[in-house]
C-alpha positions, 0 to 999 in steps of 0.5 A, spaced: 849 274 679 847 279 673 841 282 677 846 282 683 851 286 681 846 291 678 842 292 685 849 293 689 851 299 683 844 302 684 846 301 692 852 304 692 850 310 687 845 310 691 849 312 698 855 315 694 854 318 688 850 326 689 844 326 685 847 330 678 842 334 673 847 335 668 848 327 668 840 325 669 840 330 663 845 326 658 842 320 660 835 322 658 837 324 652 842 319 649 836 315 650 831 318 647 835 318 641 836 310 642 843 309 644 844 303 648 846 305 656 850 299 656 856 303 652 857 308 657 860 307 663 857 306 670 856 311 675 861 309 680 865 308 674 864 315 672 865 317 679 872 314 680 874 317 673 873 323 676 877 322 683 883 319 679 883 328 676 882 331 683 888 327 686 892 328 681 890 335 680 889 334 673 888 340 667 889 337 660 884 330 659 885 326 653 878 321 651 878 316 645 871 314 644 866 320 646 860 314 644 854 320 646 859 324 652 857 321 657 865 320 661 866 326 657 862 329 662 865 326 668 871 327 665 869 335 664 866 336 671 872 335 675 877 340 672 878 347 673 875 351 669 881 352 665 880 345 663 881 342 656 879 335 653 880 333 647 875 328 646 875 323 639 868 320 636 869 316 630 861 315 628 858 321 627 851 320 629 854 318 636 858 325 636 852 329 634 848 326 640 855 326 644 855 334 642 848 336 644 850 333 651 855 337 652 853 343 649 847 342 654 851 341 660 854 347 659 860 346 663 865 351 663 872 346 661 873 347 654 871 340 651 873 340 644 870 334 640 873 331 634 870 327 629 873 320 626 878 315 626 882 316 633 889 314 629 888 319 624 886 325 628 892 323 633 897 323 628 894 330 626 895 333 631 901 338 632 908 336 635 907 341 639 902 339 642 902 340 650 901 333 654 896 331 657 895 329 664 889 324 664 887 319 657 882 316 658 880 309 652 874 306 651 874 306 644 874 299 638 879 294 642 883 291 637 886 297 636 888 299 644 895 298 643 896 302 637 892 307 641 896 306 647 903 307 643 900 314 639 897 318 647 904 316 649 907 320 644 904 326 648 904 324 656 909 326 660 912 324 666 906 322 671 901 322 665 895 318 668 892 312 662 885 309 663 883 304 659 876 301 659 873 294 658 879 289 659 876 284 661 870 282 656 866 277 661 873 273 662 875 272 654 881 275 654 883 268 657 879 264 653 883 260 648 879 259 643 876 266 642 880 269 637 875 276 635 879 282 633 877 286 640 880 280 644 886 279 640 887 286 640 886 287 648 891 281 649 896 284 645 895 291 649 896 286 656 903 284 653 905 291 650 904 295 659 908 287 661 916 291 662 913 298 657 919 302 657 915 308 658 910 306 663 912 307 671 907 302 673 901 299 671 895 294 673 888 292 671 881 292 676 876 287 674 869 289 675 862 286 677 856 291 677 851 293 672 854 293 665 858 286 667 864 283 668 869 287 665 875 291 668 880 297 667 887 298 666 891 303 669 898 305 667 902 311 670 908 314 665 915 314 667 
């Protein structure tokens, strides 16, 4: 099913998705480096991150887990030119490769890239903060419910939340795997059940060419 699943991905980019330099550009980089392809989103996936701003017209962007900047630049492509994103990388010799992408695409949104644990640079920052209207999470997932508590912190009331790589291949319903990540994305499902700060919420699994997998996404009241 594996090799289906990627030649429809290749189908569907094929027709839908616009041939873009920048992205070609980021992805030759990120593996001339040696980086793993399989950590960045798909294309379509990137594409639907990308329509999730346009419609809602979104300004301030949030991204957990810049891995060699790959979404970050899907992300940064459909904001306005006053756009913002703070994105936050906990390796280091990923950010460098991830700034080097950035600094390449030479888009006009202000990126600002942002280097170690995700909860210390989110607790670090100013309470005074304006929010954010879109947050994107794709980081270590035993901490995704900690992660999702602390971006709530700095929502507001329509603020979009994007988490990736929910599903795991169906282990989130395994009973006898307990890993950290699995444990982690089980506690974040019973965390979005009745939250009192999410409006609504749901999960999509995923087939194509990174697997099966699935995101979650959460509307804040």
């Amino acid at each position: 099913m594996q090799q289906q699943w990627a030649e429809i991905d290749h189908y569907i980019e094929s027709h839908l998705i616009p041939d873009d330099p920048i992205l070609k550009q980021t992805l030759a980089y990120t593996d001339e480096q040696g980086l793993p392809d399989h950590l960045a989103v798909a294309a379509n996936q990137g594409m639907l991150l990308q329509m999730l701003i346009q419609m809602n017209q979104v300004k301030r962007v949030l991204e957990l887990g810049t891995f060699a900047a790959y979404s970050t630049l899907w992300l940064a492509r459909a904001l306005p030119d006053d756009g913002y994103i703070l994105t936050i990388e906990g390796r280091e010799a990923h950010a460098n490769i991830g700034r080097e992408n950035i600094v390449r695409a030479q888009l006009k949104p202000q990126i600002d890239l942002r280097v170690g644990p995700a909860r210390d640079i989110l607790l670090a920052l100013p309470e005074n903060t304006p929010a954010f209207d879109f947050i994107f999470i794709d980081a270590d997932k035993q901490s995704y419910p900690e992660y999702l508590e602390l971006c709530l912190k700095y929502c507001h009331s329509g603020s979009i939340i994007v988490l990736d790589n929910v599903v795991r291949a169906g282990d989130i319903i395994d009973p006898d795997n307990h890993k950290p990540s699995i444990e982690g994305l089980r506690t974040l499902f019973s965390t979005l059940q009745n939250h009192p700060q999410i409006l609504s919420c749901t999960a999509l699994q995923t087939v194509g060419s990174k697997g099966h997998d699935g995101f979650a996404i959460a509307i804040v009241k």
